[in-house]
Each structure stands twice: as C-alpha cells, then as structure tokens.
VEXDREN-2710 file (C-alpha; in Angstrom, 1 decimal):
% VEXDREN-2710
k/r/px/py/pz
1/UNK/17.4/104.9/32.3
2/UNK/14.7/106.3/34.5
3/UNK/16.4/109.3/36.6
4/UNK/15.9/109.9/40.2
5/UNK/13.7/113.1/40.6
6/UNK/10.5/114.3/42.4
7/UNK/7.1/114.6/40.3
8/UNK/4.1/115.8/41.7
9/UNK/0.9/113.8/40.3
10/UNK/-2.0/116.2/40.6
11/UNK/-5.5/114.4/39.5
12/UNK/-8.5/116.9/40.4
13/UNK/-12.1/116.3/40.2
14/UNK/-15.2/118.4/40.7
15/UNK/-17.5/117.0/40.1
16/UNK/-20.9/118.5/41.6
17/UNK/-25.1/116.6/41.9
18/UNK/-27.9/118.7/41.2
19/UNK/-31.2/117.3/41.7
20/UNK/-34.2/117.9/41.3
21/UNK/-37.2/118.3/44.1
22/UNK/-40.2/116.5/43.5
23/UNK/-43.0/118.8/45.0
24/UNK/-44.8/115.4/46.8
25/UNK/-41.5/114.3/48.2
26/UNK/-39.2/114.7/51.3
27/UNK/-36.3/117.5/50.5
28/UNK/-32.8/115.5/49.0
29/UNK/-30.3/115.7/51.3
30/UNK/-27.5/117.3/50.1
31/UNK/-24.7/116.2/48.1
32/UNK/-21.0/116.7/48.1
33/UNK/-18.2/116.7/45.4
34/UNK/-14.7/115.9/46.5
35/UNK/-10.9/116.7/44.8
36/UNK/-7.9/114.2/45.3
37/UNK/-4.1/114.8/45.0
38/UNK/-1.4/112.2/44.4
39/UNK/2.3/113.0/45.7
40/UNK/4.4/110.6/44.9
41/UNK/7.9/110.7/43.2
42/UNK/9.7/108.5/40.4
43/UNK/11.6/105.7/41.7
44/UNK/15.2/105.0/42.4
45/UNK/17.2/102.5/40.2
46/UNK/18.9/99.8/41.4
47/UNK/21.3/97.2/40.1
48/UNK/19.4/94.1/41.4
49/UNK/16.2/92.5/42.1
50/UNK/17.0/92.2/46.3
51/UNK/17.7/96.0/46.5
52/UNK/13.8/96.4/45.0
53/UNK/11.8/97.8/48.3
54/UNK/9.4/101.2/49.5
55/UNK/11.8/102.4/51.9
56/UNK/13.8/104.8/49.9
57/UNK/11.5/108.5/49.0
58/UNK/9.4/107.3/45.8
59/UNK/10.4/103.5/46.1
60/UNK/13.0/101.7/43.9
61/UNK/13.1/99.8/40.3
62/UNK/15.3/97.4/38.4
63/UNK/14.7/95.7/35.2
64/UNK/11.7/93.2/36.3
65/UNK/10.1/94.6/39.2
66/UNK/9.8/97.9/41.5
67/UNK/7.9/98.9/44.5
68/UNK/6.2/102.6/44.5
69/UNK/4.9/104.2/47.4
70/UNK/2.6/107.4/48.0
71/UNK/0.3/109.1/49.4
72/UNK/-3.3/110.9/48.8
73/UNK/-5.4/113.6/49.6
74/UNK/-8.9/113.4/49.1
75/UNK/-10.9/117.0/49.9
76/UNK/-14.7/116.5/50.6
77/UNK/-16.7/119.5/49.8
78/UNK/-20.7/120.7/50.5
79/UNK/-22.8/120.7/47.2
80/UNK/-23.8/123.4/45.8
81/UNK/-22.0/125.6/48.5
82/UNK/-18.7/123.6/47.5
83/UNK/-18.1/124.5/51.3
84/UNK/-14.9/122.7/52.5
85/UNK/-16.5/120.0/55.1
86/UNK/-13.5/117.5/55.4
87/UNK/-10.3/115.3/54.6
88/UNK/-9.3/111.7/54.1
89/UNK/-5.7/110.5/53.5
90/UNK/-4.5/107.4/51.9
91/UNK/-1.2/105.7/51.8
92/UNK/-0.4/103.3/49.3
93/UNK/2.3/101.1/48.0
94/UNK/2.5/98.8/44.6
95/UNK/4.8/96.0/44.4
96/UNK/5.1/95.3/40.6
97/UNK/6.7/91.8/39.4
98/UNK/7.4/91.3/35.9
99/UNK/7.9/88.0/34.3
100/UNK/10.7/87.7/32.2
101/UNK/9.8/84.1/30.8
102/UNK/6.0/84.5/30.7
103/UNK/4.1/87.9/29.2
104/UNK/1.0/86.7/30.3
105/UNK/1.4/85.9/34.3
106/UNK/2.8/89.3/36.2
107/UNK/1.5/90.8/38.9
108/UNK/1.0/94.0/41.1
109/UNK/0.5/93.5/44.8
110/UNK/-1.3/97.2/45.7
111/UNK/-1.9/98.0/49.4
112/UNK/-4.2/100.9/51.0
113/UNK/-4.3/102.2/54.0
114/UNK/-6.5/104.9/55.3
115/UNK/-4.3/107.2/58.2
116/UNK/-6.9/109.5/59.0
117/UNK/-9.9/111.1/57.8
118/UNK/-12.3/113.9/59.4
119/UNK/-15.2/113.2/57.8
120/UNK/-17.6/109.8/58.8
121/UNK/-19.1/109.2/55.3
122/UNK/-15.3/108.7/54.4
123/UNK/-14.3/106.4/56.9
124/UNK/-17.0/103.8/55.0
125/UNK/-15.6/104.9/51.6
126/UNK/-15.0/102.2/48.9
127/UNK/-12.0/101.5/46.9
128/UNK/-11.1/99.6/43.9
129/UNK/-8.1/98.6/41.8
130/UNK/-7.5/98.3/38.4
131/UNK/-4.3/98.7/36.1
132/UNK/-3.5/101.3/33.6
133/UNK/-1.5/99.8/30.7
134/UNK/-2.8/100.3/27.5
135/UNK/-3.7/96.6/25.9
136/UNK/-2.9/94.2/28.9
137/UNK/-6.0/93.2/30.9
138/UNK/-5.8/92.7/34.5
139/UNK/-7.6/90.8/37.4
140/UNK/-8.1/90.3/40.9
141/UNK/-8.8/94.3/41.9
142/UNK/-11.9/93.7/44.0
143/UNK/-13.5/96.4/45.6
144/UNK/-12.9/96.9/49.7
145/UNK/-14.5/98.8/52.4
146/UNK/-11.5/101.0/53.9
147/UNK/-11.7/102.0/57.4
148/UNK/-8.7/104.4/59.0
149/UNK/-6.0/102.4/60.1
150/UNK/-6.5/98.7/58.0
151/UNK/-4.6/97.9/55.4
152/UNK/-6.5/96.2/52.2
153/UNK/-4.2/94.3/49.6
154/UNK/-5.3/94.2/46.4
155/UNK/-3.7/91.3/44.7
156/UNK/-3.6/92.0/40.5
157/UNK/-2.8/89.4/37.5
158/UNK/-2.1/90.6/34.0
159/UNK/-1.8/89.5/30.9
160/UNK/0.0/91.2/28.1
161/UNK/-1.7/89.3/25.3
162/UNK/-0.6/88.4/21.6
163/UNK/3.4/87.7/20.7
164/UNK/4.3/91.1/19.1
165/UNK/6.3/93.3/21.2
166/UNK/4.4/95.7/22.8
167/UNK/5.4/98.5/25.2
168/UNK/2.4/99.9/27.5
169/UNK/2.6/102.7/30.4
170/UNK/1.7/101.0/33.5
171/UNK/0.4/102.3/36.6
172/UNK/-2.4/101.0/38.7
173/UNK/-5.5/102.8/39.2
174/UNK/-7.3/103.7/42.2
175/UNK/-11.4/104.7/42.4
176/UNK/-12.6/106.0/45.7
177/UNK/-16.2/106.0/46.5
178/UNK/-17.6/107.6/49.8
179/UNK/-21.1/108.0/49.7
180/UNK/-22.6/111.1/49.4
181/UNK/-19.4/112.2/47.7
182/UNK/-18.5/112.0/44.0
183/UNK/-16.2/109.1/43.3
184/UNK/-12.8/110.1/42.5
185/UNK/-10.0/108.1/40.7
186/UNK/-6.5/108.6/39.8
187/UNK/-3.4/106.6/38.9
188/UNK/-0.8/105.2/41.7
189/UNK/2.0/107.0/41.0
190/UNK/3.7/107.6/37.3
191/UNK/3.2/105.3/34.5
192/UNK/6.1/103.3/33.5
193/UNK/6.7/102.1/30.5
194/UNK/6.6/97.6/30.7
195/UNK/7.7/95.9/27.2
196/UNK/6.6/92.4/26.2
197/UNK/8.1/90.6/23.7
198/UNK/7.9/87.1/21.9
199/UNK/11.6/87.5/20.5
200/UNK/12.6/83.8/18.9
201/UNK/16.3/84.9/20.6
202/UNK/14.5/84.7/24.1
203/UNK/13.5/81.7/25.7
204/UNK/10.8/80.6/26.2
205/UNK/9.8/82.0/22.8
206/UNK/6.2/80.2/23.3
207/UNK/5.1/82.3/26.5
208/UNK/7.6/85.5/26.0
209/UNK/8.3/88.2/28.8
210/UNK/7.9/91.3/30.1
211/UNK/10.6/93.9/31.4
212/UNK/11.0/97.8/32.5
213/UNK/13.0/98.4/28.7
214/UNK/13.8/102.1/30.3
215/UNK/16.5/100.8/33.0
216/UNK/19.4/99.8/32.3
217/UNK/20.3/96.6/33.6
218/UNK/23.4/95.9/35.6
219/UNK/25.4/92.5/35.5
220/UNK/27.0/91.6/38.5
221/UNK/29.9/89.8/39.1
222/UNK/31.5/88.6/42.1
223/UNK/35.5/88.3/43.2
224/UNK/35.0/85.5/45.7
225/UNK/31.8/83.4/43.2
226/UNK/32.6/80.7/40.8
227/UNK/34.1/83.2/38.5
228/UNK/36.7/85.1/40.3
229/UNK/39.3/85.3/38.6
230/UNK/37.2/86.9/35.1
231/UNK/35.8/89.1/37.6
232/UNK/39.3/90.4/38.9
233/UNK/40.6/90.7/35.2
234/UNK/37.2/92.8/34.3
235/UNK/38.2/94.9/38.0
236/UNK/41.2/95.7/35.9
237/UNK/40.2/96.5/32.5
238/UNK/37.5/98.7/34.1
239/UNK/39.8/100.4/36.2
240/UNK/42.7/100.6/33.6
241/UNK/41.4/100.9/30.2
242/UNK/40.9/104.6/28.4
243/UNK/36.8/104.5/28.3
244/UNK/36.8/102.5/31.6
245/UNK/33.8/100.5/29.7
246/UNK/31.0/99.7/31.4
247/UNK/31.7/100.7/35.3
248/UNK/28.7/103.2/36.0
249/UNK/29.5/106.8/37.1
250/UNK/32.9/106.6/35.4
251/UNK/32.5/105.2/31.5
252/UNK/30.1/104.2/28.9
253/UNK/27.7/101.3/29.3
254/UNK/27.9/98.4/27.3
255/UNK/25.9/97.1/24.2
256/UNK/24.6/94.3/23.4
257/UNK/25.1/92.5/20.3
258/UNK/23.8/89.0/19.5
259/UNK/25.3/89.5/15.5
260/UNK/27.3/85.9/16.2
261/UNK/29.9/87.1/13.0
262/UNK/30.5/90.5/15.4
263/UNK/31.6/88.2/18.2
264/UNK/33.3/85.7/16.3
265/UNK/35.2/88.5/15.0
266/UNK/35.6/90.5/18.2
267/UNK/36.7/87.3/20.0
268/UNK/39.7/86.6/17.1
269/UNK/40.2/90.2/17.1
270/UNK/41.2/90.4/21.1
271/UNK/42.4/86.4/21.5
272/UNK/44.0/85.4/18.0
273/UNK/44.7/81.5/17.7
274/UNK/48.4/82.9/17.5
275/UNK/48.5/83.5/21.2
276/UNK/49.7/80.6/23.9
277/UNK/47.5/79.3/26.0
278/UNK/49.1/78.1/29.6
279/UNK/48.1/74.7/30.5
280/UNK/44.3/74.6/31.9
281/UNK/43.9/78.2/30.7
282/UNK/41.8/80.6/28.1
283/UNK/42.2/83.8/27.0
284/UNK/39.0/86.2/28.5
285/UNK/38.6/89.8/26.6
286/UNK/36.8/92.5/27.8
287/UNK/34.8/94.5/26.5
288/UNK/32.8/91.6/25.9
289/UNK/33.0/89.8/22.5
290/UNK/29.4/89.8/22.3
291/UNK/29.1/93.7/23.1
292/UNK/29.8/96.8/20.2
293/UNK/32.3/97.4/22.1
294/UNK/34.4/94.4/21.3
295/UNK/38.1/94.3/20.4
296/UNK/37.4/94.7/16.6
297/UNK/35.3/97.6/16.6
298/UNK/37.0/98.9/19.6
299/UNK/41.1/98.9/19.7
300/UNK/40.7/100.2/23.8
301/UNK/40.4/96.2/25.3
302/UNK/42.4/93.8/27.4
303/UNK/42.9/90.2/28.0
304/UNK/43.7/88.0/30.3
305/UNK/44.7/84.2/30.6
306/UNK/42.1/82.4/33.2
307/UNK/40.7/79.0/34.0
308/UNK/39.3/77.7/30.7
309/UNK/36.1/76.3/33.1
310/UNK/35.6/79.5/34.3
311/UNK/35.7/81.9/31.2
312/UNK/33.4/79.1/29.3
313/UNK/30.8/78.8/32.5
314/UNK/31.1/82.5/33.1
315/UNK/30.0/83.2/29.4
316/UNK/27.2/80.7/29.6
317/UNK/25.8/82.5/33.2
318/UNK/26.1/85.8/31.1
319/UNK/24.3/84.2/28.4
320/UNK/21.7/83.4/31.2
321/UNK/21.3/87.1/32.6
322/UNK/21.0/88.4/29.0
323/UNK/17.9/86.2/28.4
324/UNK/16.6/87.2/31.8
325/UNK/16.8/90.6/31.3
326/UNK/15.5/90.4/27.7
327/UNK/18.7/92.8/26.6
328/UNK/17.7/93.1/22.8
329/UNK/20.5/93.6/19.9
330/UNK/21.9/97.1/21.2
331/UNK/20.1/97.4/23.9
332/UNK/22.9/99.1/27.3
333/UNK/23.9/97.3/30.4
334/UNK/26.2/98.1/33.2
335/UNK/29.3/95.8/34.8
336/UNK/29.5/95.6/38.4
337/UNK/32.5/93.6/40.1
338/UNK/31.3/92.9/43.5
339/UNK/33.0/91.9/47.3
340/UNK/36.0/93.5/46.9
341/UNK/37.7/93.2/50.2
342/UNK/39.3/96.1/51.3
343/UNK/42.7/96.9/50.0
344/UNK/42.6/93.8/48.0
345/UNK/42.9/95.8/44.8
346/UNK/46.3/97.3/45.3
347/UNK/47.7/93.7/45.4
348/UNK/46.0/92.3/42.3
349/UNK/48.5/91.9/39.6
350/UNK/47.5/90.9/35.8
351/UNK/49.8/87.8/35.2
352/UNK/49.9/85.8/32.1
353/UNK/48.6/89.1/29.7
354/UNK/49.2/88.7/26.6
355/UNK/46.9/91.1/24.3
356/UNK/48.3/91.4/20.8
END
C-alpha cells in the first residue's frame, strides 16, 4: 500500500550560455539560466474509483486510476551574472486512468495553468508533455503556448507493449521553454509504480491490463444491494471473529488464492455436506474460500445459512472485482460492508448458524 505522507520533489537546473562575439557583429544579447522546484505530496488511498479526485493535499489513488496535483516554481536568472531577474509559477494536475482489460489504451489527462509570473519572456514560455514509465510509449503531449491564467490540457495515450508482465514507475513529464531562458524539465509529481500483465487467469487474456499493484484494493459490499444478507453475515464475522479478517484499521487483509483444490477444500472445510441446508438456503463462509485465509488453513471462520441466489451471484460479482482489479495468486485486499444504517447493527442477529 502507498502511505499518506508529504515528499518534496526538488529538480534543479543551471544551466548557463556562453557565446561567443564575432568582432563584425552586433553584441549577443544576454542570456539567462533558470531552476525549477516541484512540491507536491504522495497521494491518498482510497477504497473506490468515485472517491478518485485533486481536492484532498497531494490528490488521491485507488487500484486503476489517481489524480495528482502540484505546483512549480520556476526561478529565471541573468547569464553570466546568474542575477535573480524573476519568477513563474505553475499549477498542475494529472488525472491517470488505467485500463484493467486493455494494457495498450490508458491515459493521463495533464492540465497547466500558469498563476503568475514577473517576468515577460515567461509569460510566452512553452510547455510540453510526455510520460515517464520506463518501456510504455505515449502520445498526444503537444507542445502549448502558456499564458498566466489559461489552462492547457494535455491529453496522453499509452501503450504498455508486449504480454509479459511488466511494472514501470510512471509519472508524467513536464519541459518548460521560455526564450532567452534554459529550458527546464522535471517529473509531475512521484513516480508510481503501474503493472501490466497478460495473465491467461485475467480476462481478456488477448489485450491484458494495467493496475497501481502497490494499493491494496478494497471490495465493497453493500447491506441494502442484491446481496444483503452475505453482507450482514461478513458485518458479523468481521466484527466477531479473533483476527477480525479483512476490516481495515482493525485486522489483517485478505489473500487471494486462485489454487481451485485450496478452495475446494476451504469451502468443505467451513460448509461440510454433513450440514442442513434450510429450504432455499446455502451455507456462505467467511474468510473467503477462495482467500489463504479459508476455513482449512484457518480454524478462526464463521458461516452462515443465506439465499442460495445470493451467495452463488455474490461469488460470481466477486469473481468479477477480482478480474478487475487484476488481484494475482496472493496478492491483499480489504472487505468493506457498506450503508449500515444507524443502530441497525445492535439488532442484527445470526440465525440459522451452524459452523461445525
């Protein structure tokens, strides 16, 4: 998991023109250098794709897509004086979308805006866009003419090419040119890590996907959805069991398995043929039976007798979530049980339990 924190991004450059006087010809003007500094902050991580936005310090992340925010400060100096003649600052935000069913389509939307600048040559400066992530190629980073106060969009398309898995740092890259000032580049906030993969247990296995592999996901599940009543029995388990597995802040994730003989067995383990099924019911376990923390590996489990439609479409939308989230064998994840009304918990009973 990516933690919250504060990193400060520093990208100098100095770099300074000499040239030359030709004795027949009119004195060169002179010629600056300038230095720019990126503050930005790693972003926030959040269980679901709606909660991705810029507003919070740093922006925010979840598995498949974030939005960054920062800021810059570009120094202009006098060359070869290096005398301090101005400023220009530049907010910026990128919008990344990963594609969890194609590798080779996923974007990042970057936006610059010039807030103020002191110095004129900068207010005609030039700014292009790129990415930074190792073997992916990218397109659609024009360069634009930034003037204080306009926002430019740069729209960016990349491929992650090939089918082997392949983990790049990402980051977009920003080169600002303001004549007669030294360009200056740096990277949009911090590289984060972006994993493709053609993995033949991921659909679709021809076109692959990408995802952030360094947050862990979070699987939400609601008390009034189609599934209520296995999300009231995992409110339970989570709430009563030793480990409390899989409720964030209070036990340990979940892990993936996709080992089918590991979930046949954990499945037996925690709902043995042995026990009654009411009329129009089936016995749901949690942990999980396709998780390492399922009843036969791990004795600290419940059950619970629920609709038999529900615990079989439940376990298919699961099934869903996992491929959309790419969650590779092992790989942690995070239970949520969501729309709780208030005091509803306190009246929740567990009818019809039977664990062995």
């Amino acid at each position: 998991m990516i933690k919250r924190g504060t990193i400060l991004l520093a990208a100098f450059l100095a770099v300074s023109s000499a040239f030359a006087l030709d004795a027949n010809a009119a004195p060169t003007p002179h010629h600056g250098s300038a230095t720019i500094r990126a503050v930005t902050a790693r972003p926030e991580v959040v269980s679901a794709p709606g909660d991705v936005t810029c507003s919070t310090t740093g922006g925010t992340i979840d598995r498949t897509s974030s939005c960054l925010h920062g800021q810059l400060d570009i120094s202009f100096y006098e060359e070869p004086s290096h005398t301090y003649v101005g400023y220009s600052e530049i907010n910026w935000t990128s919008h990344v979308r990963l594609d969890p069913r194609n590798r080779h389509k996923w974007t990042d939307d970057v936006t610059l805006t010039q807030t103020a600048t002191d110095v004129p040559a900068s207010e005609i400066g030039e700014a292009t866009v790129s990415e930074t992530c190792g073997s992916c190629t990218s397109t659609g980073g024009a360069t634009q003419i930034l003037t204080v106060g306009a926002t430019k969009t740069y729209h960016l398309v990349l491929d992650s090419p090939g089918t082997a898995t392949i983990t790049d740092a990402q980051a977009p890259h920003l080169v600002f040119t303001a004549p007669p000032f030294t360009p200056v580049d740096t990277d949009l906030g911090p590289k984060i890590n972006v994993r493709c993969d053609n993995t033949p247990q991921m659909s679709p296995v021809q076109d692959g996907g990408c995802v952030y592999p360094d947050v862990t996901p979070t699987y939400n599940i609601s008390v009034t959805g189609p599934y209520d009543q296995v999300a009231w029995h995992i409110d339970w388990a989570q709430r009563n069991l030793g480990h409390h597995w899989g409720w964030q802040g209070h036990g340990p994730a979940l892990t993936r398995t996709m080992d089918k003989s590991l979930i046949k067995r954990n499945r037996r383990t925690a709902c043995p043929s042995s026990i009654p099924r009411p009329s129009g019911k089936s016995c749901d376990e949690y942990p999980f039976a396709s998780t390492y923390q399922g009843a036969s590996l791990n004795p600290d489990f419940s059950c619970h007798m629920v609709p038999e439609a529900q615990n079989s479409n439940e376990g298919n939308y699961r099934k869903q979530w996992y491929n959309a989230n790419r969650l590779f064998e092992r790989e942690k994840f995070w239970v949520n049980v969501t729309d709780i009304p208030a005091g509803a918990r306190a009246q929740t009973m567990r009818p019809l339990v039977q664990c062995p």
